[in-house]
N, CA, C and O of each residue as an XYZ file, in Angstrom:
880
protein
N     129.188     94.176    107.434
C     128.460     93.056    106.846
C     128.523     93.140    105.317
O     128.421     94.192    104.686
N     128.719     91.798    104.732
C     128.659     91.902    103.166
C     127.487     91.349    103.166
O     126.776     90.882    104.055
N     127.352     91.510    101.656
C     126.240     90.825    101.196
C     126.636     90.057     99.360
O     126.991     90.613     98.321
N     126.427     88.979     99.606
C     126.698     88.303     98.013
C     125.830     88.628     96.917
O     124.663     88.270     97.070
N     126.183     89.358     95.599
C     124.960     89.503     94.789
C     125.943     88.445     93.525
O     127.159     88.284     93.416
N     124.957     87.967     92.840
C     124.985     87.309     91.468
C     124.468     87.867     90.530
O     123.301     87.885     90.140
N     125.742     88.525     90.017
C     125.173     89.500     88.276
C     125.426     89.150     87.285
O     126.583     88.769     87.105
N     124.512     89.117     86.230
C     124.334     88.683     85.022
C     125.336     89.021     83.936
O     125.011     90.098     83.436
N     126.564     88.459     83.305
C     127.360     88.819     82.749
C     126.979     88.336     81.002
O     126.807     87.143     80.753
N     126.894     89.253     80.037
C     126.887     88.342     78.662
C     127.135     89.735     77.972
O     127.089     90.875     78.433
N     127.513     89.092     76.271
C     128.144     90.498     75.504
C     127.357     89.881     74.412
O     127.512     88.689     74.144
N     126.558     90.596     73.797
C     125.769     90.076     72.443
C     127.114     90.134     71.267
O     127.115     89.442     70.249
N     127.776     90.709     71.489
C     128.940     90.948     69.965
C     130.168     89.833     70.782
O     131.063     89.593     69.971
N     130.293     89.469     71.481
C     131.219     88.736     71.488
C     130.340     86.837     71.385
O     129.165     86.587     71.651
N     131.616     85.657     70.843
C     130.650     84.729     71.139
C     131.236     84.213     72.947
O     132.329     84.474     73.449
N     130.393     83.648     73.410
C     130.720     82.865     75.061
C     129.065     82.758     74.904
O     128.119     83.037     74.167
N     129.449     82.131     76.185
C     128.069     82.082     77.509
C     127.950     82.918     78.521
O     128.858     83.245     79.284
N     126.292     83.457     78.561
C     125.915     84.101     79.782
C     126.586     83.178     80.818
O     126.711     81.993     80.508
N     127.133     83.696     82.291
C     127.250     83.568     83.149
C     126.840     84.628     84.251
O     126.476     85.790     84.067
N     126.998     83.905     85.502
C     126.682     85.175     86.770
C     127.968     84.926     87.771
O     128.392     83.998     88.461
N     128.325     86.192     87.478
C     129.607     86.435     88.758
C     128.954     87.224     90.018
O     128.140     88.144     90.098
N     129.807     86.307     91.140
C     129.697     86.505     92.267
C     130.613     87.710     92.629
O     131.756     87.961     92.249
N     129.683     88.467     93.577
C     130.634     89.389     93.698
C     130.005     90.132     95.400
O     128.834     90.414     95.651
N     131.262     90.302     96.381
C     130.647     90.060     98.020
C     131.126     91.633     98.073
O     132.283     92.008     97.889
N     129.875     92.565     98.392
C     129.296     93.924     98.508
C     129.184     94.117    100.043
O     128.497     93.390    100.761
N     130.172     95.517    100.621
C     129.972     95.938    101.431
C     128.373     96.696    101.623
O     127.925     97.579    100.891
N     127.589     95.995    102.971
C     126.026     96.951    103.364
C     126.340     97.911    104.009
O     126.925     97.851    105.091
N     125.857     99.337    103.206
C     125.320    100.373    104.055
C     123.761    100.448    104.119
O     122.825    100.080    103.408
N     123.891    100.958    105.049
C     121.903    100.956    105.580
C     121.442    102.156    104.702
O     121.922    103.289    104.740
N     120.234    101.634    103.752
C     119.551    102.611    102.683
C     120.214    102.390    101.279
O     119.911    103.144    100.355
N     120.992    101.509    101.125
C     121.833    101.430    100.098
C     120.588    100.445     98.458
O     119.792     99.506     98.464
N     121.058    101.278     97.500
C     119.923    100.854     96.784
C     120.610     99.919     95.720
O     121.828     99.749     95.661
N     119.816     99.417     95.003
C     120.812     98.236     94.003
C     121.583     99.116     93.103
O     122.731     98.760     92.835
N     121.074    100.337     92.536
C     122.629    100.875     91.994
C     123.268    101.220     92.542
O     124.162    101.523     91.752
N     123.563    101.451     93.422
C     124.667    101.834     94.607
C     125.417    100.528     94.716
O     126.642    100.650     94.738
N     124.779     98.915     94.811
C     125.262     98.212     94.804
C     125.997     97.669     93.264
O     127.029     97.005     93.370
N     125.587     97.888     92.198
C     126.204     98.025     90.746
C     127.240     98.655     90.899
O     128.298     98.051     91.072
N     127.185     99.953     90.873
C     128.332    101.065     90.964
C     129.319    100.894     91.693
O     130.438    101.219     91.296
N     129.098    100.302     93.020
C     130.020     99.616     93.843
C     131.404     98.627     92.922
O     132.625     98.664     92.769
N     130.164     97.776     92.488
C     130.913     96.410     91.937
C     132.114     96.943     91.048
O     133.301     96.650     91.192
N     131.365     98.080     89.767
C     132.244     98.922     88.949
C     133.517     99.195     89.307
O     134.582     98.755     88.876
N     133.139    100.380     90.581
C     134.242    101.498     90.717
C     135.668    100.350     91.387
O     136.859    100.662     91.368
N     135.150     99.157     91.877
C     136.198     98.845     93.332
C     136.264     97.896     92.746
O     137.437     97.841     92.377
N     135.274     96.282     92.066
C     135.852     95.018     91.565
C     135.659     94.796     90.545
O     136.477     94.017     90.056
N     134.870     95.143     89.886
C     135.268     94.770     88.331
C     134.485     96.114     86.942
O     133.336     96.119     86.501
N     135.691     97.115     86.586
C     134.962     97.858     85.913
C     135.080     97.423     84.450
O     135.513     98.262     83.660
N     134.726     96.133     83.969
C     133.801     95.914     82.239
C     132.666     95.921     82.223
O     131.971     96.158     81.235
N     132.026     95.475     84.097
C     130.262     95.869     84.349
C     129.864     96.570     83.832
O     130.362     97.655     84.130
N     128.965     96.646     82.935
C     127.983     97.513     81.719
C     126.911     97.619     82.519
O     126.406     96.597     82.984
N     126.451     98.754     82.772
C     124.824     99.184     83.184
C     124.883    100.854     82.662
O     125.740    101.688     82.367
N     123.256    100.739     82.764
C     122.745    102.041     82.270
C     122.128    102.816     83.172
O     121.177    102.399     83.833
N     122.628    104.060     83.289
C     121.692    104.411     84.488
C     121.641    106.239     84.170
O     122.570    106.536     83.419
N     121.014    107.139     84.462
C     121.001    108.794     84.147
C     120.494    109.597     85.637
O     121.419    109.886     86.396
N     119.334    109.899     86.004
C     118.963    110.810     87.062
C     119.072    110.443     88.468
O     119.225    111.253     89.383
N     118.960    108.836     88.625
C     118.920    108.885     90.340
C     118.104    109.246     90.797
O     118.386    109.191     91.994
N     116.866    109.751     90.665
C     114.993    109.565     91.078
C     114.829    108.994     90.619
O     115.629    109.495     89.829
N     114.445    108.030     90.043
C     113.692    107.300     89.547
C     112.456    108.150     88.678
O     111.235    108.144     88.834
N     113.279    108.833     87.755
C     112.178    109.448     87.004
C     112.088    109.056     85.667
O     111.068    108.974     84.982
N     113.868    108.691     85.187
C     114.304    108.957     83.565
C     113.706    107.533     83.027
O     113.422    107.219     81.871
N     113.613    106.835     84.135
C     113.199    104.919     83.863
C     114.890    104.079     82.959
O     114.919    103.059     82.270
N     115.723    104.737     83.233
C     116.336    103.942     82.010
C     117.582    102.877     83.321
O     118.589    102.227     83.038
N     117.135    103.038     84.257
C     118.275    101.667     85.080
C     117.372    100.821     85.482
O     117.735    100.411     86.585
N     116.103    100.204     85.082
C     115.477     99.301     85.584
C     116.541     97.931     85.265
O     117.329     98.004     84.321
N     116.497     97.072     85.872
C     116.731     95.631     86.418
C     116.106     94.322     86.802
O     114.957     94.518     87.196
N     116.404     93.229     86.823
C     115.602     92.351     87.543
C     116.392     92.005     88.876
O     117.392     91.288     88.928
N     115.866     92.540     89.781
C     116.364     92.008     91.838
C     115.513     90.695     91.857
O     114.410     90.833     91.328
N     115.709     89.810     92.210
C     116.020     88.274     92.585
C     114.514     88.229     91.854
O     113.481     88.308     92.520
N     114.522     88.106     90.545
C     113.776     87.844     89.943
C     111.957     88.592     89.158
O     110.988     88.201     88.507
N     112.610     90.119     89.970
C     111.540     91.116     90.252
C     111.736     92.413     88.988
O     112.898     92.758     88.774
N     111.190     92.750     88.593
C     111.674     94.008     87.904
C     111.831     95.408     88.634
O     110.765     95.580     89.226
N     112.465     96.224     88.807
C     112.268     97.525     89.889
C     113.273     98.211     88.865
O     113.526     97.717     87.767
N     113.893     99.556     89.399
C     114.248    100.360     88.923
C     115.411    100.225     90.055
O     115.072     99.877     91.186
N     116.946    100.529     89.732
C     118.172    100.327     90.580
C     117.908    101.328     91.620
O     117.679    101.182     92.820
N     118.004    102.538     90.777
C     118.000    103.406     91.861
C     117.097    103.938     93.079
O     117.491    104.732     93.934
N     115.941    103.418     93.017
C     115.099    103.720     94.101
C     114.683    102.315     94.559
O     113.727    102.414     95.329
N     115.015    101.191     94.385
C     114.768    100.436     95.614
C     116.033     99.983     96.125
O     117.067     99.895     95.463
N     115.875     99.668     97.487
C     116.711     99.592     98.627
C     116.935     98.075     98.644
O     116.181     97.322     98.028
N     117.889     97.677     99.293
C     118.662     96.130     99.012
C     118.100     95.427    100.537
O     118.419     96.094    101.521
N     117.731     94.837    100.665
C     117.204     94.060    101.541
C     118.086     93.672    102.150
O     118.625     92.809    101.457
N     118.978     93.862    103.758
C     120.024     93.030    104.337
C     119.564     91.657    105.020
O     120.270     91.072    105.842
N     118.639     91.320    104.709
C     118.190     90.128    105.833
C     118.254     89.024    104.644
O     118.003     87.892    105.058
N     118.595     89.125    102.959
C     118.703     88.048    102.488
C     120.541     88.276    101.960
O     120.831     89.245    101.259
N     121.314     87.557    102.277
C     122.563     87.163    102.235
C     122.899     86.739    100.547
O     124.033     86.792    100.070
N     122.163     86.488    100.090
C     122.395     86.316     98.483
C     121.635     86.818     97.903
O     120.577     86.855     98.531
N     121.567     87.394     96.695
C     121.022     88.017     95.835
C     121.408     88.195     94.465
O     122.558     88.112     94.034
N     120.325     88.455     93.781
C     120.788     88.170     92.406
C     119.957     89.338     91.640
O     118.741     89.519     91.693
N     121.251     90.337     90.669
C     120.898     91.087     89.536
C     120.671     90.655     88.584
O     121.363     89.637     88.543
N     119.952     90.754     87.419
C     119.671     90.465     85.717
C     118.945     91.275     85.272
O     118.002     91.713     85.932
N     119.321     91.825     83.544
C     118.736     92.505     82.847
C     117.559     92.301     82.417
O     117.410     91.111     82.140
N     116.517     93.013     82.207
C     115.113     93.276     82.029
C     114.735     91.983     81.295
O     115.396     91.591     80.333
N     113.638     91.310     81.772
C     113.615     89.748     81.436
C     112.498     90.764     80.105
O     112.127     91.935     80.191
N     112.207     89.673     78.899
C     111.738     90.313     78.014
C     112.034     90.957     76.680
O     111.387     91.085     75.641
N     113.433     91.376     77.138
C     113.654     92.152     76.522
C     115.653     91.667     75.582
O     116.404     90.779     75.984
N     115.849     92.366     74.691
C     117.166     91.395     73.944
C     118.363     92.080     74.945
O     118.376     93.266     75.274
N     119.457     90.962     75.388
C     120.573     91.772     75.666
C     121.547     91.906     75.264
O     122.143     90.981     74.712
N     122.149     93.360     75.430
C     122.785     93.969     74.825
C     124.391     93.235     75.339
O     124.951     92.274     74.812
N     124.783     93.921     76.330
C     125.432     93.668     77.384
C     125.352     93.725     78.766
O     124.896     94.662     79.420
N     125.790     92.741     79.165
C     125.357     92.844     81.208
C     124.063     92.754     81.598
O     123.273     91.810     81.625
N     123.988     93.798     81.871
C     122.706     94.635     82.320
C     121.913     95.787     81.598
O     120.805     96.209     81.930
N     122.784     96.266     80.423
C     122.446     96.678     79.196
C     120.975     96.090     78.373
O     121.152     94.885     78.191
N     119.775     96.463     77.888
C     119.313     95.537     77.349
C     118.405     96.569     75.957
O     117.847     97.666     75.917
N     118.725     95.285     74.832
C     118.008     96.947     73.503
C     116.581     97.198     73.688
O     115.700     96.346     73.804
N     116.473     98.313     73.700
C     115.305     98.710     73.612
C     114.487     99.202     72.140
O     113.392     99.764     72.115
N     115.449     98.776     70.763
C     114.641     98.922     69.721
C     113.436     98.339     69.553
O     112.650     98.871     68.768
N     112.999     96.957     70.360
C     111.656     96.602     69.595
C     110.809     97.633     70.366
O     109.780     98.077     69.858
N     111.144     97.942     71.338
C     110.026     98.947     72.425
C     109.638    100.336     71.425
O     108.491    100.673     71.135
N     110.764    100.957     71.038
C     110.606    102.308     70.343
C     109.551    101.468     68.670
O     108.525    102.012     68.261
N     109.975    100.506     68.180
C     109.506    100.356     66.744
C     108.041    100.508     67.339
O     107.148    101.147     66.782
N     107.901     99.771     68.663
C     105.764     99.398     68.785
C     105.293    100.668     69.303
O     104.117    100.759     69.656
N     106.223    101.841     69.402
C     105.876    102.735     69.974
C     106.110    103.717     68.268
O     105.756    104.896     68.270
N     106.453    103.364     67.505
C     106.472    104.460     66.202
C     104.569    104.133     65.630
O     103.704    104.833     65.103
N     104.651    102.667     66.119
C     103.149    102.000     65.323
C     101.912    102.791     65.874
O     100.914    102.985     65.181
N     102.039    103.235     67.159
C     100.777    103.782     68.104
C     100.292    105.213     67.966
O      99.193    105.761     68.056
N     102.334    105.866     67.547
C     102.242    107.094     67.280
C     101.933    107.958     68.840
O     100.862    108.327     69.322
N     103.234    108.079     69.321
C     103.006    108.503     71.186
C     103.200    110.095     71.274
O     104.152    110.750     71.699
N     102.193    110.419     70.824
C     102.334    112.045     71.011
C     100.670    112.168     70.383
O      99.894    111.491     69.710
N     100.708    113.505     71.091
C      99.022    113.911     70.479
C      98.953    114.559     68.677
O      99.756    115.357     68.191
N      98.149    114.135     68.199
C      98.194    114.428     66.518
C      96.433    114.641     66.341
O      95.515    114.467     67.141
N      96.463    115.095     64.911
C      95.413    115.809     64.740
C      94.473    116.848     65.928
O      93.348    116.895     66.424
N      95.612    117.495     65.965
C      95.121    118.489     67.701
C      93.614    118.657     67.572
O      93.056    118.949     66.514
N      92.952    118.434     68.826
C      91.755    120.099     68.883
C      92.196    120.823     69.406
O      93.116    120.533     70.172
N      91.776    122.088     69.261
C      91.818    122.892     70.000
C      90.525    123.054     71.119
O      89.388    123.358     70.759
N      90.866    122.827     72.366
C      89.933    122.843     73.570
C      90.212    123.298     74.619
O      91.360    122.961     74.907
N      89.670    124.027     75.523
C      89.872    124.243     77.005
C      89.830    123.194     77.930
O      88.705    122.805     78.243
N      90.637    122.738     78.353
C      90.779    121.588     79.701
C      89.894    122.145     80.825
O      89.601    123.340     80.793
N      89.534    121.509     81.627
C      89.128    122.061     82.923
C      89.980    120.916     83.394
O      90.414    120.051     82.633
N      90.253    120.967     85.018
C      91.071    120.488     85.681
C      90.898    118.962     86.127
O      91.764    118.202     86.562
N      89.566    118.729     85.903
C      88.734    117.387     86.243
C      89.010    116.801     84.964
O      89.190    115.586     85.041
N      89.119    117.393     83.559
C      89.243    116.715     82.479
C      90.679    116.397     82.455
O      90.944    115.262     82.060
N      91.539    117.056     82.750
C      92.885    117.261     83.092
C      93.552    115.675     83.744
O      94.391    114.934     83.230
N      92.845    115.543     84.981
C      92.953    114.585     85.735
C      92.853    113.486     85.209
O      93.362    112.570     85.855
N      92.195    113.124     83.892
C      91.646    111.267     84.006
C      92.747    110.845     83.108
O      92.620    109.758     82.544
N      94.209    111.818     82.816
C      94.860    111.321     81.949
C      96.023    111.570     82.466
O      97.056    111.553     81.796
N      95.971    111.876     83.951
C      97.240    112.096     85.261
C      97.896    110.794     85.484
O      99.095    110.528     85.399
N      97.221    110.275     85.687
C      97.717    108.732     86.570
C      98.563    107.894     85.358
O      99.482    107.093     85.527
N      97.842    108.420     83.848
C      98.487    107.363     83.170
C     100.171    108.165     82.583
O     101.158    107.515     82.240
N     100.075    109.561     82.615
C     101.375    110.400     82.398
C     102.332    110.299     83.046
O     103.388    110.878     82.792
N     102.108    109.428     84.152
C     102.844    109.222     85.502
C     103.565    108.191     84.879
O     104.123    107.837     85.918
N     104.013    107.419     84.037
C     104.804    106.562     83.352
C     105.940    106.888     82.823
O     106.002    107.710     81.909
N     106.958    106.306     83.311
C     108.893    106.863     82.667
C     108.859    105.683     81.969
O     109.948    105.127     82.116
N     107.997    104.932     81.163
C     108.719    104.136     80.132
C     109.873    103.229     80.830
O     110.505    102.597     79.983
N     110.203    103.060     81.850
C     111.445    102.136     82.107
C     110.993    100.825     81.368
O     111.802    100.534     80.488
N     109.898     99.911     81.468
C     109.914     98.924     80.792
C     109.990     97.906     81.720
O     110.387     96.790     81.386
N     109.528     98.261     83.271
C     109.256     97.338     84.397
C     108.076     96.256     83.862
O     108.315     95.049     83.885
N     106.861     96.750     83.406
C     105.768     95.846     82.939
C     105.926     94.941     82.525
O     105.333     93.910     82.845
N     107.155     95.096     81.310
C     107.104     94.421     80.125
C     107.490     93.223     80.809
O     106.860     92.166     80.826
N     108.793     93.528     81.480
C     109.638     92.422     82.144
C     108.995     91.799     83.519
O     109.440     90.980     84.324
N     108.174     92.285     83.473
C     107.322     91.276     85.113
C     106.264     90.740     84.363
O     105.230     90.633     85.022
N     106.177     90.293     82.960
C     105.016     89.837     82.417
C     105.550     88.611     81.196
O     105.650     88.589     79.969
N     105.881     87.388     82.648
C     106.169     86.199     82.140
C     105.203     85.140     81.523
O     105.598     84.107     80.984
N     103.816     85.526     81.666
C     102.435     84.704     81.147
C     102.361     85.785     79.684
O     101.615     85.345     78.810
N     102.738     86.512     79.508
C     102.029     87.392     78.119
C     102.795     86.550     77.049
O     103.973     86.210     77.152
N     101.870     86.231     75.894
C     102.566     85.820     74.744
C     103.138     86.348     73.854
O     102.720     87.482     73.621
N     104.464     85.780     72.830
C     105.101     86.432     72.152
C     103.782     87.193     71.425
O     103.612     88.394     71.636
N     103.346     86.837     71.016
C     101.633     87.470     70.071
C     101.622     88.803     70.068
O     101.702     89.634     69.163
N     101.447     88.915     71.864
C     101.176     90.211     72.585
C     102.289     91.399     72.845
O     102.268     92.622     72.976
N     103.210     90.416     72.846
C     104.099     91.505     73.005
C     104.818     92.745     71.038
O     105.432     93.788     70.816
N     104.124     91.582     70.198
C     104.409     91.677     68.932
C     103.537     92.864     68.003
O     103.772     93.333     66.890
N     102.542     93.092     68.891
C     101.262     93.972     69.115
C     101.074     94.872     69.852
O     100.992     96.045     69.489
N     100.967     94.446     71.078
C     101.059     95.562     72.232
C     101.405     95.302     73.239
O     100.756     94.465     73.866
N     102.738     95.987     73.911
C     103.182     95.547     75.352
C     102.699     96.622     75.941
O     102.637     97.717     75.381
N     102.213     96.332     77.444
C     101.378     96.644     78.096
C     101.912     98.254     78.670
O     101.175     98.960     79.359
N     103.106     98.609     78.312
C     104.091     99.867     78.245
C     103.001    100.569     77.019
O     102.065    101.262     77.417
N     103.147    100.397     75.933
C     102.394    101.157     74.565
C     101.363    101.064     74.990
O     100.921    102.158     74.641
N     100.012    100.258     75.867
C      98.797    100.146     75.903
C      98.764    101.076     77.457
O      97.588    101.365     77.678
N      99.442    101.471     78.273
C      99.313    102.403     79.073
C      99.955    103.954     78.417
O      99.867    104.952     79.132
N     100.498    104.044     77.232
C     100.557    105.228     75.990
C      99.465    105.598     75.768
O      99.013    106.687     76.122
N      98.799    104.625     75.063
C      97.379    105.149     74.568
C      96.269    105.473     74.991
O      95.433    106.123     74.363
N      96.122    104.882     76.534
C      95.424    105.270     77.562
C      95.541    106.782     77.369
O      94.760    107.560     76.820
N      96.552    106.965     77.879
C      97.412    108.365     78.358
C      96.685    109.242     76.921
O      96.436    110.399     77.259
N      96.355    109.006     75.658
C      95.816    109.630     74.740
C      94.332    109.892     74.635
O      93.681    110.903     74.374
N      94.012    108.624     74.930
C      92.326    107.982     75.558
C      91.442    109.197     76.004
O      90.394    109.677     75.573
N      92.155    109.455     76.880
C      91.686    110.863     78.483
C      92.424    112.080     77.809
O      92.798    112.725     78.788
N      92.841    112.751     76.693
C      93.387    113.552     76.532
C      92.431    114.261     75.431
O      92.559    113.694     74.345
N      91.678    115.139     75.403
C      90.614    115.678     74.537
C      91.181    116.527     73.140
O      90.571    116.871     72.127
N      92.686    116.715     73.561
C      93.043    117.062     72.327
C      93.568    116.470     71.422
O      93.957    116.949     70.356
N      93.619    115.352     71.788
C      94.033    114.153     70.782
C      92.633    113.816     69.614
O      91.426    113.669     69.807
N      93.291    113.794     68.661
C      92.151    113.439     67.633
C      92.160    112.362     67.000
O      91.237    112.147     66.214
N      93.279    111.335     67.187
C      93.150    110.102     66.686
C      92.095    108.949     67.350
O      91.805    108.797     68.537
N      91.614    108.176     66.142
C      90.791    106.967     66.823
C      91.403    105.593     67.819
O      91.428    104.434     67.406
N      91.836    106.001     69.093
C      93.255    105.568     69.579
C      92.577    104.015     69.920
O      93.312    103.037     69.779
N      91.005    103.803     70.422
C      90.783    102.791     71.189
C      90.430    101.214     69.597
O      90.303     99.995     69.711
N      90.406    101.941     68.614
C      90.374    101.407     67.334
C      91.787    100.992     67.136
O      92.010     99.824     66.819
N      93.062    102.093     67.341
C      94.386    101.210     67.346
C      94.256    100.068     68.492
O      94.640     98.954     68.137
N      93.875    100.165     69.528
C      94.333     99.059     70.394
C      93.496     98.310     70.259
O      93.869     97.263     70.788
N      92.349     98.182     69.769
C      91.878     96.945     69.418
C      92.336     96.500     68.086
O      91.927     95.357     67.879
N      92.795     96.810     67.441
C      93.668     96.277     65.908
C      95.158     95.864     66.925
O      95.829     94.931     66.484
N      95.426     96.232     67.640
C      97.013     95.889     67.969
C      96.475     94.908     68.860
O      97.533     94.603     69.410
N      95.535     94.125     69.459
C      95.357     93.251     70.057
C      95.056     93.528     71.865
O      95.670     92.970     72.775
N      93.952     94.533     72.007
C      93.988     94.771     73.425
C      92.681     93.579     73.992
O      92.544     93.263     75.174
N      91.906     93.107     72.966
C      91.165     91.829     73.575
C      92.049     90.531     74.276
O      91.562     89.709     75.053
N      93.293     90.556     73.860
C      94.253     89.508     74.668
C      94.313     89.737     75.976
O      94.327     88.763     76.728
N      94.368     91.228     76.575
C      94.303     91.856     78.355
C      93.352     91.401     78.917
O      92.342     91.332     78.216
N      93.251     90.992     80.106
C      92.448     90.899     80.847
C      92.871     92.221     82.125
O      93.940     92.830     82.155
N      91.661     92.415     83.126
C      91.772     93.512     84.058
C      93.114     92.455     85.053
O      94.046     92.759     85.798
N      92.565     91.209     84.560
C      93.528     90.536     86.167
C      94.721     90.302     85.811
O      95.503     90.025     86.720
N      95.167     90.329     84.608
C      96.786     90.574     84.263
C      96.923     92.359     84.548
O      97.848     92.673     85.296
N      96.229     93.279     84.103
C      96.426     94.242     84.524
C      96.927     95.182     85.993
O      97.570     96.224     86.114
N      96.275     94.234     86.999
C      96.246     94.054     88.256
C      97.576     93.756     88.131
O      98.379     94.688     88.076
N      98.035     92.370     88.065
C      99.331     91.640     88.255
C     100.787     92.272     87.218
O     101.976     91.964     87.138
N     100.016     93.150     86.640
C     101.462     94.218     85.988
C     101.565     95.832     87.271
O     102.510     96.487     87.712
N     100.168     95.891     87.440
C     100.273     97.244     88.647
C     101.347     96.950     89.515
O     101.997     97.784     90.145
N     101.497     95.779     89.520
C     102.213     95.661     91.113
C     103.435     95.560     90.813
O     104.276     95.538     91.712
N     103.758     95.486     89.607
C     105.372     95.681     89.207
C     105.412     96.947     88.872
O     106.525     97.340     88.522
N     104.555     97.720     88.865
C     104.915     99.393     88.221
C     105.465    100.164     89.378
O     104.890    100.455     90.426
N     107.100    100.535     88.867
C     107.581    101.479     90.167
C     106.563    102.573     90.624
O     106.585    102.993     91.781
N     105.497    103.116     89.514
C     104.835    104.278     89.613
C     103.081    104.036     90.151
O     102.170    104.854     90.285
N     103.128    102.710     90.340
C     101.967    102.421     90.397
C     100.751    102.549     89.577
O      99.635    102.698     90.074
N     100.962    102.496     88.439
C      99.931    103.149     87.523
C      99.217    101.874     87.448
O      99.697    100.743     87.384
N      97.687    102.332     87.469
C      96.656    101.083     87.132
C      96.375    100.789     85.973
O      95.491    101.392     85.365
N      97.030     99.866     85.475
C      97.222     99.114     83.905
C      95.963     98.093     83.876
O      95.736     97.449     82.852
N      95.068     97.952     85.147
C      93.960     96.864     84.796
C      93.012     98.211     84.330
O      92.349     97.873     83.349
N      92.739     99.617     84.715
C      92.161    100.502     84.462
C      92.374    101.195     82.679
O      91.569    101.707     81.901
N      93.404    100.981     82.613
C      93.599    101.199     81.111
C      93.520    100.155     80.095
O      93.654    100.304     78.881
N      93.296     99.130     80.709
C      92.953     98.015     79.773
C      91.077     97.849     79.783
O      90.337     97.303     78.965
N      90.850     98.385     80.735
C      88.984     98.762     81.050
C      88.676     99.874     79.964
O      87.756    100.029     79.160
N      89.478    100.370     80.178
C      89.161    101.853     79.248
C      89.143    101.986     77.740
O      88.377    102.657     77.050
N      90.329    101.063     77.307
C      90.475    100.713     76.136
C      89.594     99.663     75.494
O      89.668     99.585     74.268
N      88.466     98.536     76.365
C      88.225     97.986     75.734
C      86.702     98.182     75.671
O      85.886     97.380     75.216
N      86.371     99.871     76.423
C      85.248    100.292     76.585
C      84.535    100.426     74.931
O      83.383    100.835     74.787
């Protein structure tokens, strides 16, 4: 059995038009959308540009949009019961090539937040304190949020995409952090979040992290 996917073809340095080439993919059972990329590469057409590193789904850097969804290539599985399908690069975000897409504005809003712990304390964790800053460490940055968050305004994303505002969480719950972090996110604009967009970004997070909980936290 094949299956038809429609992938997103464009080259920022060359001039043309985006287009989507068709391209008819042998199904194996368990087969995940980079498997179906890599396919396309190795056997019909290798100028296909994608990015991809570990294959768990840990490094975040092959996320995609599947028929309009954001996920990560390598850990979700291709659905055989829909006969067409369609790849595209991280909606949101500038593209590079293909499926390629830059990720400089992500790193610049992430130099502004400052994503590492600064002005240390020095403190003893206990394991319960440990915990309230687990769920949000659980984040590979792929940049699924950003791109399943077609209601957020340019404003917001110019300020804080909901990727940097689950960063600072992650600092929030961390006792050795000494910066005034919930003062950055309210200067970077975390009164724009609501818990129920938060909700409706959870469900695009490969990792499940509760982004309506870090937007509670931050605007505590």
């Amino acid at each position: 059995m094949k299956i038809r996917f429609l992938i997103y073809r464009f080259n920022s340095q060359k001039k043309g038009k985006l287009k989507y080439n068709l391209y008819n993919v042998p199904y194996k059972k368990g087969m995940t959308v980079l498997d179906v990329v890599a396919f396309v590469y190795k056997n019909l057409d290798p100028t296909l540009a994608f990015r991809y590193e570990c294959r768990q789904g840990i490094c975040g850097t092959c996320g995609v949009m599947l028929n309009k969804k954001p996920v990560l290539s390598c850990s979700t599985q291709v659905d055989s019961s829909i006969k067409t399908q369609m790849i595209e690069p991280l909606a949101n975000f500038p593209v590079e090539k293909d499926l390629i897409v830059n990720l400089e504005p992500v790193l610049k809003r992430y130099q502004k937040i400052k994503p590492y712990l600064d002005r240390i304390h020095k403190v003893i964790i206990t394991k319960k304190k440990s915990n309230e800053s687990k769920v949000f460490r659980k984040c590979i940055e792929c940049g699924c949020c950003i791109a399943g968050s077609p209601d957020l305004s340019k404003k917001i994303f110019s300020d804080l995409d909901p990727m940097s505002l689950v960063k600072i969480a992650r600092y929030v719950t961390d006792p050795r952090d000494g910066l005034d972090r919930k003062s950055m996110a309210k200067k970077s604009g975390i009164s724009r979040y609501t818990e129920e967009l938060g909700k409706k970004l959870t469900l695009v997070c490969p990792r499940g992290i509760p982004i309506d909980e870090a937007i509670a936290l931050l605007k505590k």
